[in-house]
Each structure stands twice: as structure tokens, then as C-alpha cells.
matplotlib code that plots the C-alpha trace (Angstrom):
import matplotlib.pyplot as plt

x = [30.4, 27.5, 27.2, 27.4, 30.9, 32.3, 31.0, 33.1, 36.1, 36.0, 36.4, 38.5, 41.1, 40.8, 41.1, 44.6, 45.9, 45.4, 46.6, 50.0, 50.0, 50.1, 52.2, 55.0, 53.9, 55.0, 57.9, 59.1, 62.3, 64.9, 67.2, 68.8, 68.4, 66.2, 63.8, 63.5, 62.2, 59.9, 58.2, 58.8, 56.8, 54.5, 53.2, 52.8, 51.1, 48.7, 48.2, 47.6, 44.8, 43.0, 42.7, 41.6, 39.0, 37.8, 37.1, 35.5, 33.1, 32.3, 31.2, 29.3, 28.2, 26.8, 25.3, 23.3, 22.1, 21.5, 19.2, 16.9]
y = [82.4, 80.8, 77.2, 78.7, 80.4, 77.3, 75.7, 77.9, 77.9, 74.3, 73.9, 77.0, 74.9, 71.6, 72.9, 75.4, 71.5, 69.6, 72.2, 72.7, 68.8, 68.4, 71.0, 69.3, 65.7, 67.5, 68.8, 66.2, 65.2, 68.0, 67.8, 70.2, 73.8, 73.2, 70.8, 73.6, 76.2, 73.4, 73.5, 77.4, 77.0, 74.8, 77.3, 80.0, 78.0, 77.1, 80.9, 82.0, 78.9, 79.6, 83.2, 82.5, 80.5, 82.0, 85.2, 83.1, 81.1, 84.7, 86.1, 83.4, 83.3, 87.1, 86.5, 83.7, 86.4, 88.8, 86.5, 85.3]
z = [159.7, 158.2, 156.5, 153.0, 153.7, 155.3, 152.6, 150.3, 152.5, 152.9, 149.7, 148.5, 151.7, 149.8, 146.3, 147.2, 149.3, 145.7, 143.4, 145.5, 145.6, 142.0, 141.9, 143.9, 141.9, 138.7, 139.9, 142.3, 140.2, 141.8, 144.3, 147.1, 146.5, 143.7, 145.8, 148.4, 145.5, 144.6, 148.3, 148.0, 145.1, 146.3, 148.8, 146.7, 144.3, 147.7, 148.5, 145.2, 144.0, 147.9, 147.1, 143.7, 144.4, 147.1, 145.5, 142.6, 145.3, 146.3, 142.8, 142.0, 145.2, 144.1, 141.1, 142.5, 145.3, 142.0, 140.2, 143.5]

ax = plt.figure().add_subplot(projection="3d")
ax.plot(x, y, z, "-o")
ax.set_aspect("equal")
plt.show()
């Protein structure tokens, strides 16, 4: 892996960790069954905002190889 793609990753890692943070911040006032869909939630959220912005990295990532 070079430094540009852990670059990317790095920050695709950190980017997914905040979003499913705020995600949990927002919806922190449950309890029980309901607090367990909200760190349910909270990982999907993660999964989804890492893939996401990943693949976003990667396309610009593209274009600035397309205009060189």
C-alpha cells in the first residue's frame, strides 16, 4: 500500500469513527432494547460512511490521475 492509499484510508477510518459518533450523540437518549439498536445503528452507520468515502477518495483520487 502506498502513502497515498493510507492516506485515503486513514482518513476514510477517521471519517466512518466520527460519523457513527455523532450518530450515537444524536441518538443517545434511549434505553434497553432501543439503546442496543442505537449501537446496531451505530455500526452500520460506521460501515456504510467508510465505504462511502472510500470509494469517493478513490474517484477523486482518478480524476486527479485523469487531468496530470
Amino acid at each position: 500500500m502506498n502513502d497515498e492509499s493510507k492516506k485515503f484510508f486513514i482518513t476514510s477510518l477517521t471519517l466512518a469513527g466520527l460519523f457513527s459518533f455523532l450518530f450515537v450523540l444524536i441518538t443517545n437518549n434511549k434505553s434497553g432494547v432501543e439503546k442496543f439498536d442505537i449501537y446496531l445503528g451505530a455500526i452500520w452507520v460506521f460501515v456504510l460512511s467508510f465505504i462511502v468515502v472510500l470509494s469517493l477518495a478513490h474517484m477523486f483520487k482518478k480524476d486527479g490521475q485523469d487531468k496530470v
